[in-house]
C-alpha positions, 0 to 999 in steps of 0.5 A: 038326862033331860035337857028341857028347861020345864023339866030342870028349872024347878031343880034350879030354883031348889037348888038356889040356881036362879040366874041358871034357869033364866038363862039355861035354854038360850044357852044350852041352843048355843052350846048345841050349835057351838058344839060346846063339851059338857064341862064348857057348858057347866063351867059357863053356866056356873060362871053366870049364876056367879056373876049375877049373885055378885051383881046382886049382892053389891046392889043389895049392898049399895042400897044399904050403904046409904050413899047419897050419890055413886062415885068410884075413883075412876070418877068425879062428880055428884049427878053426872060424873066425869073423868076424875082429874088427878092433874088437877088436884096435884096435891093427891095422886092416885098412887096415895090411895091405893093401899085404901083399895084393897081387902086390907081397909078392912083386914088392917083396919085402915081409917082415913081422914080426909081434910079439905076446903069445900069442892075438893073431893073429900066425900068422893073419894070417900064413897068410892074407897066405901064402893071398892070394898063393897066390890071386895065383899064388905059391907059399907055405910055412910053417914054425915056427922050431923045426922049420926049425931042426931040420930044418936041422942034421939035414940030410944035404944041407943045401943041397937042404934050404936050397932047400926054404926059400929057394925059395917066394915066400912063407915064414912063419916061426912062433914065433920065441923060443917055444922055446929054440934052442942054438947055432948057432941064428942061423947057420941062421936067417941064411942062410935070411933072407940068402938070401931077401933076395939072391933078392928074397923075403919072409919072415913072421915071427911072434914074442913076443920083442921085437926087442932080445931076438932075439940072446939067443934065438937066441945071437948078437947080431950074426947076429940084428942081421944077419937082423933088418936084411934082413927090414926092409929091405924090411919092416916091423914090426908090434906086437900087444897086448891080451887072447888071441882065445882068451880073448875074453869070459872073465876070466883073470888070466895075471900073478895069483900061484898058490894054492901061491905065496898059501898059502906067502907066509901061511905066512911071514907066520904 
């Protein structure tokens, strides 16, 4: 039994074992003078090999998720994110979202509509609930209504280009009621939701529109009652409110009237 790498690595590399060829030399030196068993140094080097397909199974599945940035629920923020702060968004805590952490967001299709004015974490929280299940062996995609939509009534195939939505375990769906939508808007949409929801599939939805609003958005109340009534079958709803994240610690007043609006209003009044 040879313990030289030339001679073993091209055994690794037919079996599959690239990580175990990478690094069986510097670790067979190590176990040599640790006096490592045999069955220690199997299991160690069985342990790397595992660790490293895992590592890049989920960066394969990160690139396909299409996420626009990284976010976990340990963290907060776009480029360079910081501690998230369940204190100060004291209408979620963290306890709320844990039953969207686990395999069962997948095994019992748990859909989540996150609703809330702009700044207050919905698309985070969303990609990271996405990013944990891919930590769990699922993969995820994400996607803004807007573009889902485009890309739908564009299609030359629409059922390949429905698969690319209805196929994932795990579809976020961003910005619901940001942008308007013409017609045939909800007919899209539904059969993205409808389709997920006969295959046992969850969606996350992040939205700024209340719900009662969804038909006007998307210009048929019926459909969007429909979508509405699959996504929460198995789901839940959830309301966010409070100041941005992005303008923590600063003074802005959003609703305060502009300065052309004050210099017209002395105007009249002059």
């Amino acid at each position: 039994m040879s313990d030289d790498p030339s001679v073993l690595e091209p055994l690794f590399k037919r079996l599959g074992l690239n990580a175990s060829a990478q690094v069986f030399a510097e670790m067979a030196v190590q176990a040599e003078k640790e006096s490592w068993s045999y069955g220690a140094f199997l299991e160690r080097l069985l342990s790397e090999e595992v660790a490293r397909r895992a590592e890049s199974r989920i960066a394969l599945l990160m690139a396909r998720a299409k996420f626009p940035f990284q976010a976990t629920i340990e963290t907060f923020g776009g480029v360079v994110p910081t501690p998230l702060d369940f204190s100060f968004r004291t209408d979620l805590k963290r306890n709320m979202l844990g039953r969207f952490l686990g395999p069962e967001l997948v095994s019992a299709n748990r859909s989540l509509i996150l609703e809330g004015p702009p700044g207050t974490g919905k698309t985070h929280l969303c990609i990271a609930i996405a990013y944990k299940a891919i930590q769990n062996g699922f993969a995820a995609r994400f996607t803004t209504a807007a573009a889902l939509i485009n890309d739908l009534r564009g299609a030359s195939d629409f059922e390949s280009a429905l698969k690319v939505y209805t196929d994932p375990p795990v579809l976020v769906i961003d910005e619901v009621g940001y942008l308007g939508y013409g017609p045939g808007a909800a007919d899209v949409l539904f059969q993205i939701v409808n389709g997920r929801y006969l295959k046992g599939k969850p969606i996350l939805f992040t939205t700024n529109k209340p719900l009662r609003q969804w038909g006007r958005v998307l210009h048929d109340e019926d459909l969007a009652r429909a979508l509405i009534d699959r996504t929460l079958h198995h789901g839940e709803h959830l309301k966010l409110s409070g100041a941005s994240y992005r303008l923590k610690g600063r003074k802005v007043d959003l609703d305060a009237p502009l300065a052309t609006e004050e210099a017209g209003k002395n105007g009249q009044n002059a």
